[in-house]
MARPABA-894747 format. One record per residue: x, y, z of N, C-alpha, C, CB in turn; residue in three letters. Coordinates in nm, 4 decimals. Glycine has a CB too. Example, Ala and Ser with C-alpha at 12.3 -4.5 7.8 and 13.67 -1.06 7.14 Angstrom:
<kolmis>
KOLMI|n.c1|n.c2|n.c3|ca.c1|ca.c2|ca.c3|c.c1|c.c2|c.c3|cb.c1|cb.c2|cb.c3|kefi
KOLMI|1.3190|-0.5690|0.7800|1.2300|-0.4500|0.7800|1.3200|-0.3300|0.7800|1.1308|-0.4473|0.9046|ala
KOLMI|1.2850|-0.2250|0.7080|1.3670|-0.1060|0.7140|1.2900|0.0030|0.7870|1.4084|-0.0598|0.5725|ser
</kolmis>
This chain:
<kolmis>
KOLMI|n.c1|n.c2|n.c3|ca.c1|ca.c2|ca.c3|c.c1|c.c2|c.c3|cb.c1|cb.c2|cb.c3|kefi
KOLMI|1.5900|2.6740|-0.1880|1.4977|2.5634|-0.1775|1.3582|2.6200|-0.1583|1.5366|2.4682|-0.0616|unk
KOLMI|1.2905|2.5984|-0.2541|1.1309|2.6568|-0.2011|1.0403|2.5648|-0.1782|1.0530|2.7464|-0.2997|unk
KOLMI|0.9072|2.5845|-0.1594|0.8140|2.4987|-0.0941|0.7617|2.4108|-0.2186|0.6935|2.5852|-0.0113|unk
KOLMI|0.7546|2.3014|-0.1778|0.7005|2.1910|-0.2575|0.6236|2.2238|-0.3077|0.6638|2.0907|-0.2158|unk
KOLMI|0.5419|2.1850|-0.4422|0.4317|2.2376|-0.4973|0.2618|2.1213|-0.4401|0.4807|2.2392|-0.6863|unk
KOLMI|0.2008|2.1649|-0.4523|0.0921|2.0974|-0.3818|-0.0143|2.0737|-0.4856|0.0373|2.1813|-0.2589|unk
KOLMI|0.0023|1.9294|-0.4766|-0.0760|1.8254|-0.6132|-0.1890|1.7867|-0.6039|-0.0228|1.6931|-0.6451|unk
KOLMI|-0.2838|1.8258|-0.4751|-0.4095|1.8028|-0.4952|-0.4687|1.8691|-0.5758|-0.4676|1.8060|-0.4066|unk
KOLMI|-0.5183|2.0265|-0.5780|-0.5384|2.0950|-0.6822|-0.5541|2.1115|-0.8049|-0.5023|2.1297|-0.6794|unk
KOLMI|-0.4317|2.0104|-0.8689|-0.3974|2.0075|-1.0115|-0.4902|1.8858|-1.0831|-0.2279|1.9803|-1.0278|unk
KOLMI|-0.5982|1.8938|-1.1273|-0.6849|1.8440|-1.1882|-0.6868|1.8566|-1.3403|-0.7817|1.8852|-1.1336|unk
KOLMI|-0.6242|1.9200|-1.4189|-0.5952|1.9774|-1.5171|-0.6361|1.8155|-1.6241|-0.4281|2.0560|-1.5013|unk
KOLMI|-0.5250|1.7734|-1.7389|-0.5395|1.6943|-1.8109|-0.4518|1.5781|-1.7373|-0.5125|1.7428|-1.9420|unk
KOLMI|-0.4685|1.4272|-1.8592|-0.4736|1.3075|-1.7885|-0.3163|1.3413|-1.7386|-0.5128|1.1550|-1.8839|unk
KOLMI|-0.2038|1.4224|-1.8004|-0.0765|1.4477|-1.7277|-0.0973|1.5067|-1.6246|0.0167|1.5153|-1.7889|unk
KOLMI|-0.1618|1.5544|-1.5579|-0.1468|1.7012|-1.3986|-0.1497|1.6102|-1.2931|-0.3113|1.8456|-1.3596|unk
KOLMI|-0.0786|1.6210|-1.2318|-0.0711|1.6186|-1.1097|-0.1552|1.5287|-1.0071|-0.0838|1.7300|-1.0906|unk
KOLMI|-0.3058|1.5848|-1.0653|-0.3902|1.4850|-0.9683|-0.4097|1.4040|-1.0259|-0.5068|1.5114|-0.9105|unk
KOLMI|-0.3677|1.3405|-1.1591|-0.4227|1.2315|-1.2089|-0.3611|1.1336|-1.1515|-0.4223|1.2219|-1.3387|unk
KOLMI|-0.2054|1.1687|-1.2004|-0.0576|1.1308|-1.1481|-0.0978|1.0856|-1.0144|0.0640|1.2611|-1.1430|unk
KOLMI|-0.1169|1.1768|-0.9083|-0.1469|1.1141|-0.7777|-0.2693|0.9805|-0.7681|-0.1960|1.2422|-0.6872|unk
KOLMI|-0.3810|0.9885|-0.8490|-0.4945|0.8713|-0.8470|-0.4134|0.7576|-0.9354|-0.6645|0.9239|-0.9288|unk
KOLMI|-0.2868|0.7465|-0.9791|-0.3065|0.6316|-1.0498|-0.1860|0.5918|-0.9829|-0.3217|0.6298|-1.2114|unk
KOLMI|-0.0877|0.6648|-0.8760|-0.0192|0.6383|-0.8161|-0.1173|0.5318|-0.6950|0.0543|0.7635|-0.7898|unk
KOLMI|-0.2187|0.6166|-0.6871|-0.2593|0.5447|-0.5474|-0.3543|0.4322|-0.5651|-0.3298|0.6462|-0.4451|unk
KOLMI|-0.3944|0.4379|-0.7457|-0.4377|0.3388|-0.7635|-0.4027|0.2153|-0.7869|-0.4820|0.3589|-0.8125|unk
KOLMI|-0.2851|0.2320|-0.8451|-0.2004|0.0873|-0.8666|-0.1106|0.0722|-0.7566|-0.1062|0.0788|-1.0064|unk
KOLMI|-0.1018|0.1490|-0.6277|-0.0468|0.0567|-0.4953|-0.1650|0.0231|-0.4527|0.0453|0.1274|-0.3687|unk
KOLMI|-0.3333|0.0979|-0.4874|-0.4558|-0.0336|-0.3949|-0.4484|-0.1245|-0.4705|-0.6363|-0.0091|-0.3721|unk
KOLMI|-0.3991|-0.1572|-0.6359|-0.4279|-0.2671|-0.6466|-0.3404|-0.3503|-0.6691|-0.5007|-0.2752|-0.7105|unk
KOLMI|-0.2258|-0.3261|-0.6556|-0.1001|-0.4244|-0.6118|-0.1311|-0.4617|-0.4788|0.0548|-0.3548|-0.6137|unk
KOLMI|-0.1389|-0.3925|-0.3531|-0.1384|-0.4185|-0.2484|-0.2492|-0.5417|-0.2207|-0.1492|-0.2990|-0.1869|unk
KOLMI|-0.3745|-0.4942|-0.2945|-0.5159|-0.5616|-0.2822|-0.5110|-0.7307|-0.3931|-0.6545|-0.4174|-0.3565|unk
KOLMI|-0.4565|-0.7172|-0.4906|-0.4436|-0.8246|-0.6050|-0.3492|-0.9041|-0.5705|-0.4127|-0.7773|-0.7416|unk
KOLMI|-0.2109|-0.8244|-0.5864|-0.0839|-0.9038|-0.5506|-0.0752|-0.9694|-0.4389|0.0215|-0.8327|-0.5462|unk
KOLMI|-0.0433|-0.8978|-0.3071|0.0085|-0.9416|-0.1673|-0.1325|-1.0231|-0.1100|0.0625|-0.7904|-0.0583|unk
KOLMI|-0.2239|-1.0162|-0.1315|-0.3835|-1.0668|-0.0580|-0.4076|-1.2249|-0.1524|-0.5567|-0.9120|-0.1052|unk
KOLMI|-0.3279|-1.2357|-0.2570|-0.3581|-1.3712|-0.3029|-0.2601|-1.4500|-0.3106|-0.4133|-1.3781|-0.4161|unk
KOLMI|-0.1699|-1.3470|-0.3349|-0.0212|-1.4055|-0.3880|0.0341|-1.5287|-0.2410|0.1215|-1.2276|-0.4096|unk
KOLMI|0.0496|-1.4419|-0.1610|0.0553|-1.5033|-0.0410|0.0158|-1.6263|0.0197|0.0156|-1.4420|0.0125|unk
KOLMI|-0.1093|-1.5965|0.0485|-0.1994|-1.7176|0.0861|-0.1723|-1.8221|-0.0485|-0.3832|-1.6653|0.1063|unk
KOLMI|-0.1310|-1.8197|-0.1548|-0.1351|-1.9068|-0.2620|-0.0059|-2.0068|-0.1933|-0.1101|-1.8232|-0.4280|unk
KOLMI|0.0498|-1.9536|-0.1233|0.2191|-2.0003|-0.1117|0.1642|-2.1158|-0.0067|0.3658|-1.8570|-0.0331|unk
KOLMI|0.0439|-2.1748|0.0782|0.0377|-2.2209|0.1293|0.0295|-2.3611|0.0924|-0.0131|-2.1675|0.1755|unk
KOLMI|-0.0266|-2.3759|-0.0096|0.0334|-2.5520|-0.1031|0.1857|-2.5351|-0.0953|-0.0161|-2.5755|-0.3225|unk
KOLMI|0.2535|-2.4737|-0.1540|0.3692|-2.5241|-0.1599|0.4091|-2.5779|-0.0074|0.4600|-2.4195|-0.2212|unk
KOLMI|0.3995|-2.5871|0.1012|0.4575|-2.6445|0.2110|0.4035|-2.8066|0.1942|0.4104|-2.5606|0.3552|unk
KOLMI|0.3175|-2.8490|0.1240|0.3136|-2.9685|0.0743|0.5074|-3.0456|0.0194|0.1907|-2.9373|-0.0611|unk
KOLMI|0.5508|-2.9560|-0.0527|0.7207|-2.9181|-0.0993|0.7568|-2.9641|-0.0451|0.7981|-2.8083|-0.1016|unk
KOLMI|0.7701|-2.8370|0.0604|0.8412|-2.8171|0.1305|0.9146|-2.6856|0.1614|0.8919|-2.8939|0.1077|unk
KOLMI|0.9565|-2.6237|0.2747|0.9926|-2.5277|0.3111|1.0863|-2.4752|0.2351|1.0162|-2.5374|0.4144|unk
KOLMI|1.1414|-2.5303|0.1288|1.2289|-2.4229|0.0654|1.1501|-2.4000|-0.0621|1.3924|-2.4683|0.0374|unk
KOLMI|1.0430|-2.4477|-0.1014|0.9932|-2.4271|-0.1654|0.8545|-2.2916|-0.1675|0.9896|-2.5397|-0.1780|unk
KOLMI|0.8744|-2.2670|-0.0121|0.7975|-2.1790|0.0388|0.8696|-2.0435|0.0419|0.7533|-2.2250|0.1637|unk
KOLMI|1.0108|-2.1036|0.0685|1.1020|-1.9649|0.0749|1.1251|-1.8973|-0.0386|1.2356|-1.9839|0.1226|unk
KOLMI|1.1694|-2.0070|-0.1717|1.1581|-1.9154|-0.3256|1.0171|-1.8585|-0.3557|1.1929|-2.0186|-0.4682|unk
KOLMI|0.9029|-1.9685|-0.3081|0.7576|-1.8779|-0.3583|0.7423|-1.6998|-0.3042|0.6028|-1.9730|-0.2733|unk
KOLMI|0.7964|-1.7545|-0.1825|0.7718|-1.6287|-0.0675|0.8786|-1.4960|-0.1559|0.8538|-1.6878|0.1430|unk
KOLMI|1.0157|-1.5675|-0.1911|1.0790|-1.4384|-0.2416|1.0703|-1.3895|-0.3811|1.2103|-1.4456|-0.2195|unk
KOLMI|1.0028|-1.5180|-0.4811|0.9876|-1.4583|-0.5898|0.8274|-1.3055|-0.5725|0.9628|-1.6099|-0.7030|unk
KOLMI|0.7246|-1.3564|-0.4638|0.6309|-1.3055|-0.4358|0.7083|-1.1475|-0.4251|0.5584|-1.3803|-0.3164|unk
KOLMI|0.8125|-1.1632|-0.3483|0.8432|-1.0650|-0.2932|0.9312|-0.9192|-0.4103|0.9268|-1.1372|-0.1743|unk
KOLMI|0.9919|-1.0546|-0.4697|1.1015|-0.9266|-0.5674|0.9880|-0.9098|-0.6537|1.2799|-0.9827|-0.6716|unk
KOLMI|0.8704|-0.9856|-0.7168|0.7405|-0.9106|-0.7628|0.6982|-0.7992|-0.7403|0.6498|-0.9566|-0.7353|unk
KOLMI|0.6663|-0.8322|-0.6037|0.5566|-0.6903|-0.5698|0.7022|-0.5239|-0.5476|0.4300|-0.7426|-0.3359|unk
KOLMI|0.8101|-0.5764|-0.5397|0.8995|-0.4705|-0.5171|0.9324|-0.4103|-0.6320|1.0113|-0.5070|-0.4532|unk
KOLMI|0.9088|-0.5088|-0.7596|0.9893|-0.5008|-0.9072|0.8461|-0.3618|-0.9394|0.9944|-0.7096|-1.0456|unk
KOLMI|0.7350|-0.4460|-0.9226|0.6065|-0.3331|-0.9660|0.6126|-0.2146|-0.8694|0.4367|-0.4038|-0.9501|unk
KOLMI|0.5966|-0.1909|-0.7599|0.6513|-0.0911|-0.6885|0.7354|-0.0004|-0.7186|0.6921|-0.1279|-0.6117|unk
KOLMI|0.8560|-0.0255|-0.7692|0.9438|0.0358|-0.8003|0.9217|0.1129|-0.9902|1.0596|-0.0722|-0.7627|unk
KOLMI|0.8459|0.0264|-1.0678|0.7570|0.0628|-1.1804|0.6875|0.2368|-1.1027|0.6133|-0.0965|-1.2110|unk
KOLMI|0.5771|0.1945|-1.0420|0.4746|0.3250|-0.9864|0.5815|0.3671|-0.9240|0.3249|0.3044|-0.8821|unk
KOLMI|0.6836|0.3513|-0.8651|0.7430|0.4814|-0.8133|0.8212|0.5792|-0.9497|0.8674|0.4315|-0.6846|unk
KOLMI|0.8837|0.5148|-1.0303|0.9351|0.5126|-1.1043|0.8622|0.6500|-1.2231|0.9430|0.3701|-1.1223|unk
KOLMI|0.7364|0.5910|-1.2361|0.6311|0.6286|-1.3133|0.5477|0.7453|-1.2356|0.5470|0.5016|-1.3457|unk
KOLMI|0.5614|0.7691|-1.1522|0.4578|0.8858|-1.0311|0.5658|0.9522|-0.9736|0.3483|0.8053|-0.8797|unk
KOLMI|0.6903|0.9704|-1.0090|0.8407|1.0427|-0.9046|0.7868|1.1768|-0.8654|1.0202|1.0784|-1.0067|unk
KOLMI|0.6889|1.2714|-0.9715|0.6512|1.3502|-0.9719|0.5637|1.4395|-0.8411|0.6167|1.3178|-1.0635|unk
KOLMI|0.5083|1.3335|-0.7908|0.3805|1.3235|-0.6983|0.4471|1.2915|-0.5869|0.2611|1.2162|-0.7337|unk
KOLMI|0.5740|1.2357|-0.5521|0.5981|1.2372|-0.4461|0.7530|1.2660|-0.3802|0.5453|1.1361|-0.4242|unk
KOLMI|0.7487|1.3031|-0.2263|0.8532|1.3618|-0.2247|0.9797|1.2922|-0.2337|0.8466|1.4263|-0.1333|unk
KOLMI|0.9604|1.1842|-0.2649|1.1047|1.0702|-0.2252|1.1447|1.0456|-0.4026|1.0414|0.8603|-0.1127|unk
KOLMI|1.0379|1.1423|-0.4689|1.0923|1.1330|-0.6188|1.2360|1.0915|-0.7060|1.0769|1.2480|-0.6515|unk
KOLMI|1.3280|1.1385|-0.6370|1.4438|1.1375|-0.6569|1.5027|0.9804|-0.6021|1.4962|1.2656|-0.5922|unk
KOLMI|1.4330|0.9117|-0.4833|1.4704|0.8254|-0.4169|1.3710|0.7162|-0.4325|1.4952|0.8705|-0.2969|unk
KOLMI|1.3657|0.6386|-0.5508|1.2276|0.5581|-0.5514|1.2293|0.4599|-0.4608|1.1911|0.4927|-0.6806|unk
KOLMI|1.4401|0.3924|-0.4577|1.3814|0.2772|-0.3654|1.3575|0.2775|-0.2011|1.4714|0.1681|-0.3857|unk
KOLMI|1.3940|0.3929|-0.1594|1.3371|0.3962|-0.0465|1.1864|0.4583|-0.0625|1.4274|0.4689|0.0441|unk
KOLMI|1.1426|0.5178|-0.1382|0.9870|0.4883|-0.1564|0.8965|0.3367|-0.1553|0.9638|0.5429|-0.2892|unk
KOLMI|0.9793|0.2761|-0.2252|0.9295|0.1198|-0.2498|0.9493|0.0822|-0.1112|1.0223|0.0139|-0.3677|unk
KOLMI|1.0668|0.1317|-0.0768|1.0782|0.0010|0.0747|0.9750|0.0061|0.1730|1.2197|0.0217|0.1859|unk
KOLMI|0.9466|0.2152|0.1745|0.8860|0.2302|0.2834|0.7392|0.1995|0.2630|0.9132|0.3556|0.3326|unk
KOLMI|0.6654|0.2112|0.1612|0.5340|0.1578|0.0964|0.5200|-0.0295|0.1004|0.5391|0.2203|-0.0816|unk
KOLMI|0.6236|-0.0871|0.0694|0.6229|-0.1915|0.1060|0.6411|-0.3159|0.2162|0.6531|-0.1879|0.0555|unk
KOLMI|0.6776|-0.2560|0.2636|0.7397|-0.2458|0.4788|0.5956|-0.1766|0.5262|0.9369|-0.0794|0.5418|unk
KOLMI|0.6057|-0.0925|0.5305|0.4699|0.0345|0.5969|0.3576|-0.0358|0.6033|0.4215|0.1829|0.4924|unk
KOLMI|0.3260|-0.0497|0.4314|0.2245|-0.1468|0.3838|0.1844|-0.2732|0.4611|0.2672|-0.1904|0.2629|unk
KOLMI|0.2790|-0.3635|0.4693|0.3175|-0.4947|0.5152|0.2597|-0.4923|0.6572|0.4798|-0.5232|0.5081|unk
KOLMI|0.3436|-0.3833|0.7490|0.3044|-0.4028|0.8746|0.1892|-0.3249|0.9076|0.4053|-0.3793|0.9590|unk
KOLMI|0.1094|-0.2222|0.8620|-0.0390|-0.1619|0.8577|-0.1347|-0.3206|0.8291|-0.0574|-0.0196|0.7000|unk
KOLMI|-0.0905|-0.3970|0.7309|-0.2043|-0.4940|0.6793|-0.2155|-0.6228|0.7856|-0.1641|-0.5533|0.5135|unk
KOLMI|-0.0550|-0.6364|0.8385|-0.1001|-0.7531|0.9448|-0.1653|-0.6678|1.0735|0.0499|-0.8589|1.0023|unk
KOLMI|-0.1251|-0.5489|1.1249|-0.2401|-0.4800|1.1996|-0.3558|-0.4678|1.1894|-0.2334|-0.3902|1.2092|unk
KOLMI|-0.3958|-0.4578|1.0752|-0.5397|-0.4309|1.0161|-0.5817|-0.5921|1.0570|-0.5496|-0.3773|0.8186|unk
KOLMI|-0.5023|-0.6665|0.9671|-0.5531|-0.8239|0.9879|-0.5970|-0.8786|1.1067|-0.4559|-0.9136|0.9596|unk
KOLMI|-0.5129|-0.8454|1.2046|-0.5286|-0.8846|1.3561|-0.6569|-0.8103|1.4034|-0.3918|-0.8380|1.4528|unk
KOLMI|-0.6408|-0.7142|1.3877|-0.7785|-0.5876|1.4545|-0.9327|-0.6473|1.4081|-0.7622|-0.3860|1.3559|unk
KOLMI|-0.9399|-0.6476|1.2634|-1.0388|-0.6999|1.2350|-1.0648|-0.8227|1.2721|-1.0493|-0.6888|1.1359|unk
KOLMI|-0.9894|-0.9319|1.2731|-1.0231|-1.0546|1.3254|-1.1091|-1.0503|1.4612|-0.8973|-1.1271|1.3440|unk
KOLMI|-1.0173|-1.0058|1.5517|-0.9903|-0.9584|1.6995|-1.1890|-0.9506|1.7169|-0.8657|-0.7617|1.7180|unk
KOLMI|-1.2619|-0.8402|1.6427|-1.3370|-0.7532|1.6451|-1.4824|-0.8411|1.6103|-1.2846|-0.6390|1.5532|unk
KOLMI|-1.3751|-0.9147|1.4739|-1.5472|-1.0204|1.4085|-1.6189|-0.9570|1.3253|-1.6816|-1.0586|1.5240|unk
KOLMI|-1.5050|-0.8785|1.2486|-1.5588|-0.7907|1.1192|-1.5375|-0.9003|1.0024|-1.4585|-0.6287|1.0854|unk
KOLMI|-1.4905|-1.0134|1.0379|-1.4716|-1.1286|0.8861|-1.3710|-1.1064|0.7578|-1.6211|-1.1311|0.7992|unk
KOLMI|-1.3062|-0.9961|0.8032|-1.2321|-0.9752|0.6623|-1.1608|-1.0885|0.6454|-1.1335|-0.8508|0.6490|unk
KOLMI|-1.0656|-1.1496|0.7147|-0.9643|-1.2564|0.6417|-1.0663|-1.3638|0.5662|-0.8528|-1.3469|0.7679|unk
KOLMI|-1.1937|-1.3864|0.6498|-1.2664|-1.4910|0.5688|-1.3363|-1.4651|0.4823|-1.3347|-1.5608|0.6231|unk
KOLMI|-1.3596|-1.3750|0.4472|-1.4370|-1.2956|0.3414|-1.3248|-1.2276|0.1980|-1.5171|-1.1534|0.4415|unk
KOLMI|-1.3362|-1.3764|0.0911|-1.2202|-1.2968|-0.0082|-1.2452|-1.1668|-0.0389|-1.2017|-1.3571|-0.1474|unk
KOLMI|-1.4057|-1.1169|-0.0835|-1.4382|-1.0143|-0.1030|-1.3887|-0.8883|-0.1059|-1.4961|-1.0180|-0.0589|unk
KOLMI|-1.4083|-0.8782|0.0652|-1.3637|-0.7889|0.1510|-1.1983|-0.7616|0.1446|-1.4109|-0.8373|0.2821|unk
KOLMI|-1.1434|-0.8947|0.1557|-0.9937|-0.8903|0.1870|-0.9828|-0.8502|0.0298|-0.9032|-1.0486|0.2551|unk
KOLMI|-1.0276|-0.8536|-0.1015|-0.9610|-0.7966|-0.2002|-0.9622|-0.6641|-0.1866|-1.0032|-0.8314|-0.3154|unk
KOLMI|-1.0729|-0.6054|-0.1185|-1.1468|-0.4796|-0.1542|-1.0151|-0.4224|-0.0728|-1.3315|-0.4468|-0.0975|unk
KOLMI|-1.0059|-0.4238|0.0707|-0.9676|-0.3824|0.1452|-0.8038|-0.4150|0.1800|-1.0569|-0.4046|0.2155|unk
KOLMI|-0.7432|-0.4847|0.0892|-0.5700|-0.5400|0.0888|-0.5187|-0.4718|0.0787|-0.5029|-0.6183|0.0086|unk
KOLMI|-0.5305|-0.3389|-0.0397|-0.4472|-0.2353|-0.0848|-0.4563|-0.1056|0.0501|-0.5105|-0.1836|-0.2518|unk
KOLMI|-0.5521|-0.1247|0.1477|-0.5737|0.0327|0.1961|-0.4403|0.0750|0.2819|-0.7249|0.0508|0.3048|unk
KOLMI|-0.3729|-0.0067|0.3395|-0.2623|-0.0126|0.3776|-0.1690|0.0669|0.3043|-0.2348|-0.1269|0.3843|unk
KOLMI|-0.1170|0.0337|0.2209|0.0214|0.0632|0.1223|-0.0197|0.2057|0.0811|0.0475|-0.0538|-0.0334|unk
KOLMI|-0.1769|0.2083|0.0375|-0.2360|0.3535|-0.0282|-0.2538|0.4341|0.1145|-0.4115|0.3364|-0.1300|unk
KOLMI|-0.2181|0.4045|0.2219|-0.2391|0.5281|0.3518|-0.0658|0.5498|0.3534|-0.3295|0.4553|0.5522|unk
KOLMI|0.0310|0.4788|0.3411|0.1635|0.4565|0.3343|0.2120|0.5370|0.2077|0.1929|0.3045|0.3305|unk
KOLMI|0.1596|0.5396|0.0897|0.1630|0.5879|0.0260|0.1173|0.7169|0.0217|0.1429|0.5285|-0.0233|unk
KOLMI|0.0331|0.7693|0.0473|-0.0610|0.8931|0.0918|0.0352|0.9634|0.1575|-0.1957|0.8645|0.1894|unk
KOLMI|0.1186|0.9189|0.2616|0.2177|0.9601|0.3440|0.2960|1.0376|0.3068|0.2777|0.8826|0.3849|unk
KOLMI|0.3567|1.0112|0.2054|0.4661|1.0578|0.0653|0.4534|1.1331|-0.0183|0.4965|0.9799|-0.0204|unk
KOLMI|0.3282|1.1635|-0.0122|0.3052|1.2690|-0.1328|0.3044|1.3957|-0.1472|0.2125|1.2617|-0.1770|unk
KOLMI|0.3494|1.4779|-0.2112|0.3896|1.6174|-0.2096|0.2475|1.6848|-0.1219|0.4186|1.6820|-0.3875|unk
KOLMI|0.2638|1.7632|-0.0985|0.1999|1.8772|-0.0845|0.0601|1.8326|0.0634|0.1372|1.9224|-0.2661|unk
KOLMI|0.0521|1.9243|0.1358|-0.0197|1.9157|0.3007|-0.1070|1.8168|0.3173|-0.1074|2.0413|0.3485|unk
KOLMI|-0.2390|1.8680|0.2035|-0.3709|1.8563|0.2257|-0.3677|1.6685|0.1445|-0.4773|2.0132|0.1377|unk
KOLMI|-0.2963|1.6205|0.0821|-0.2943|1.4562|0.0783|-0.2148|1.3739|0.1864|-0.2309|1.4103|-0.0574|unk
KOLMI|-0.1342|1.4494|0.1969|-0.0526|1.3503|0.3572|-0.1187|1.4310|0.4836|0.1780|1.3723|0.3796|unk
KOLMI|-0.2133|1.4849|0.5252|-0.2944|1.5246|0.6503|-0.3978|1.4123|0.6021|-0.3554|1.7060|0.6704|unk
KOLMI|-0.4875|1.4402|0.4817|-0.5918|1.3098|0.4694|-0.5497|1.1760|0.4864|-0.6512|1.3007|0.3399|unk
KOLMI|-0.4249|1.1459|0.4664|-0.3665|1.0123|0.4896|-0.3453|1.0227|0.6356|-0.2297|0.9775|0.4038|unk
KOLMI|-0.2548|1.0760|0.6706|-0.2335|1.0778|0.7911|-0.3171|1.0857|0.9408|-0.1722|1.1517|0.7768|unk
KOLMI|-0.4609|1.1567|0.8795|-0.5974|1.1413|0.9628|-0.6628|1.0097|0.9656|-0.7032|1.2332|0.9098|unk
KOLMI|-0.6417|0.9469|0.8202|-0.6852|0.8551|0.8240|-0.6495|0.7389|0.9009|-0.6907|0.8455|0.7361|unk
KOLMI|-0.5341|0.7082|0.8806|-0.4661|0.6025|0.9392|-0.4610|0.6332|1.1567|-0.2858|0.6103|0.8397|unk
KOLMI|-0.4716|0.7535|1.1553|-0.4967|0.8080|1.3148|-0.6047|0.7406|1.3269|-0.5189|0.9739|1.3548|unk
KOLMI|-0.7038|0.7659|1.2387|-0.8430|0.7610|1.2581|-0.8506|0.5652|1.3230|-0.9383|0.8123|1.0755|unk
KOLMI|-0.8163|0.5329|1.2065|-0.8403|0.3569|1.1703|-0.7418|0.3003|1.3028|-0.7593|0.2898|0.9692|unk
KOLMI|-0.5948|0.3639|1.3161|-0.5745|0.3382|1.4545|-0.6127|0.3436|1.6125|-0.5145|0.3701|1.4528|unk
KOLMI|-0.6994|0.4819|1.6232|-0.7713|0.5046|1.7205|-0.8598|0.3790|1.7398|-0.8380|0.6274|1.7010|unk
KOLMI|-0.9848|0.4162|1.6159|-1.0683|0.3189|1.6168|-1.0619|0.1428|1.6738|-1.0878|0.3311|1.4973|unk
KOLMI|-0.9105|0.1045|1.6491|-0.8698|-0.0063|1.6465|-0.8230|-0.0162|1.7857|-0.7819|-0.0303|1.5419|unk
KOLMI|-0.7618|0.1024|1.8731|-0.7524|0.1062|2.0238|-0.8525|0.0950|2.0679|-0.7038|0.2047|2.0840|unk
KOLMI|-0.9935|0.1978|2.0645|-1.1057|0.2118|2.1279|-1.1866|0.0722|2.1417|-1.1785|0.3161|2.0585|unk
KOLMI|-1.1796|0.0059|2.0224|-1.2852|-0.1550|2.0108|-1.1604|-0.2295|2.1051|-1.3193|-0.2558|1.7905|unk
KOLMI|-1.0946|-0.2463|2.1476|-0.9904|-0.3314|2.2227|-1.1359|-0.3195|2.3669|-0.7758|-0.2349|2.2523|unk
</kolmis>
């Protein structure tokens, strides 16, 4: 068994490695940011329905964003270490994701930074979750330490303003 190969580096053509990693991490910011940040809040007419009508919105929402997930894992196996294992890649990017964004959600509120009321913002900023979750996973030191600082970082930060 030897040491993983390490994919920041590889800048080469649109196949290497680092591309692979930016479009991995680009299409979980913008699933995370497009999909889950509108999709969601959209489900809130349907309780006009009625509650089971909230529950199919809620799960078609759901086998969506898992069906595309499982696409980029599918499509990026390369870049990360759960390559072999996409759907526990999906789960944990999508779970991880999930509970980083209602943290984030709460913190910022908490603080009076405006993101939930600000679509803007909440598009810009929906995906950063899943892409630090994602970051997590990825081959080689120097992208899961930057993820992993980061999310220290954004957690600290989020203790200290308390």
């Amino acid at each position: 068994m030897g040491a993983e190969p390490d994919v920041a580096g590889a800048w080469g053509g649109p196949s290497a490695p680092g591309w692979r990693v930016l479009g991995q991490l680009g299409a979980v910011w913008l699933l995370g940011s497009a999909l889950l940040t509108t999709a969601i809040p959209a489900l809130g007419p349907l309780l006009f329905v009625g509650w089971r009508a909230v529950l199919v919105g809620l799960l078609v929402v759901v086998v969506l964003a898992m069906g595309l997930l499982w696409l980029i894992a599918r499509s990026t196996a390369s870049v990360t270490v759960l390559g072999a294992r996409p759907g526990l890649w999906v789960l944990l990017v999508f779970v991880g994701g999930l509970a980083l964004a209602r943290l984030g959600w709460r913190w910022t509120d908490e603080v009076g930074l405006g993101v939930s009321s600000d679509r803007t913002l909440t598009m810009l900023l929906g995906g950063v979750p899943h892409v630090l979750v994602a970051g997590l996973l990825l081959r080689g030191w120097r992208p899961r330490l930057a993820a992993g600082l980061t999310l220290v970082g954004l957690l600290g930060l989020g203790v200290l303003r308390r």
